[in-house]
C-alpha positions as CSV (number, residue, x, y, z in Angstrom):
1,X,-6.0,4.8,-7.4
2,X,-3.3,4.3,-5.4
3,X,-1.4,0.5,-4.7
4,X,1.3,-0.4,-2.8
5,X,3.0,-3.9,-3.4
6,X,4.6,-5.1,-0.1
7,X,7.1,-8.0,-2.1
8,X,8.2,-6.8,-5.7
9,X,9.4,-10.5,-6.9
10,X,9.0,-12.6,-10.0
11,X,5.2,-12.9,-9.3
12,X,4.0,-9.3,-8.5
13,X,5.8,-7.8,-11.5
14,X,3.7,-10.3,-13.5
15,X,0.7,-8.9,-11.9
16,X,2.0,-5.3,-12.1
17,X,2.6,-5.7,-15.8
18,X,-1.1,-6.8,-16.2
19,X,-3.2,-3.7,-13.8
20,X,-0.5,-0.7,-14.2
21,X,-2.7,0.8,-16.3
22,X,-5.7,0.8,-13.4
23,X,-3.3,2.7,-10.5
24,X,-2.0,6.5,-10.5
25,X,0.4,5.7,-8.1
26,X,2.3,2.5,-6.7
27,X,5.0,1.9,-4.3
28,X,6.6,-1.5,-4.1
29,X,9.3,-3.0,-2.0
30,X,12.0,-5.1,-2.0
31,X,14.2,-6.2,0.8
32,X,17.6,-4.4,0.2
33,X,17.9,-0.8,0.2
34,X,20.3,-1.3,-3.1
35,X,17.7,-3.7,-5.2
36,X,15.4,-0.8,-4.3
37,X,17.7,2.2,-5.7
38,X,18.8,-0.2,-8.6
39,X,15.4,-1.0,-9.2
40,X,14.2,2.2,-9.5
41,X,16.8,3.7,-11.5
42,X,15.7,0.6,-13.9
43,X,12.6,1.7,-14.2
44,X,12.2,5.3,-13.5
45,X,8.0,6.3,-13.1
46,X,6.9,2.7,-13.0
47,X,7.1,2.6,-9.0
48,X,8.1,4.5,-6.2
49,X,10.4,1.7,-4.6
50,X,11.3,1.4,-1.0
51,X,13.1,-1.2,0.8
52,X,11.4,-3.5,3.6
53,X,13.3,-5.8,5.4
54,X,10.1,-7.6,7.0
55,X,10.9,-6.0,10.7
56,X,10.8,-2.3,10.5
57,X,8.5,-0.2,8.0
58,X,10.2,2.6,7.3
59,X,7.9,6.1,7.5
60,X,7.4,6.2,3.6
61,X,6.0,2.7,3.7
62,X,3.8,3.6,6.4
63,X,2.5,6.9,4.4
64,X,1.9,4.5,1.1
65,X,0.3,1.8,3.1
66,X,-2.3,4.7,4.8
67,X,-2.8,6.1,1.5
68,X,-3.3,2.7,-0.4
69,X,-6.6,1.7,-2.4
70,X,-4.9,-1.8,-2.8
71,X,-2.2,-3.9,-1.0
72,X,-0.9,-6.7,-3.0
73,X,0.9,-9.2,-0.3
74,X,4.0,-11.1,-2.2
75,X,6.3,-11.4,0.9
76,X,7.4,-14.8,1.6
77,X,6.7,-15.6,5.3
78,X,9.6,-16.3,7.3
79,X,10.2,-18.4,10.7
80,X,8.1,-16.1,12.4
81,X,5.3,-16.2,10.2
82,X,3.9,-13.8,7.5
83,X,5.9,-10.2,8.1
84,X,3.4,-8.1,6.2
85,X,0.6,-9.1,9.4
């Protein structure tokens, strides 16, 4: 099974910890493009991590998000409302 986490903060690594085990696969993102190289160099196989700054999904998010069993929605909403809708 496949999940993508769209917010990789203090509260979805929590969860992650807890259902790793369940997914073949996850992609998770963070805002900056260079929390999302440093984080995967971190922690290299634990997620494929792309950066998502709320306004433009990039192609690769896109790809995970189509290919997703499970979206986990951490992404703090912003003036506009919730950027993951």
């Amino acid at each position: 099974m496949r999940l993508v986490i769209l917010g990789l903060g203090y509260s979805a690594s929590a969860c992650l910890d807890e259902v790793r085990a369940q997914f073949s696969h996850v992609t998770a993102t963070v805002r900056l493009p260079v929390r999302a190289a440093a984080m995967a160099s971190a922690m290299p196989g634990h997620a494929d991590m792309l950066a998502f700054d709320g306004n433009h999904a990039s192609d690769a998010l896109k790809a995970a998000i189509g290919q997703a069993d499970a979206l986990l929605v951490s992404i703090p909403p912003d003036m506009a409302g919730d950027p993951a809708l």
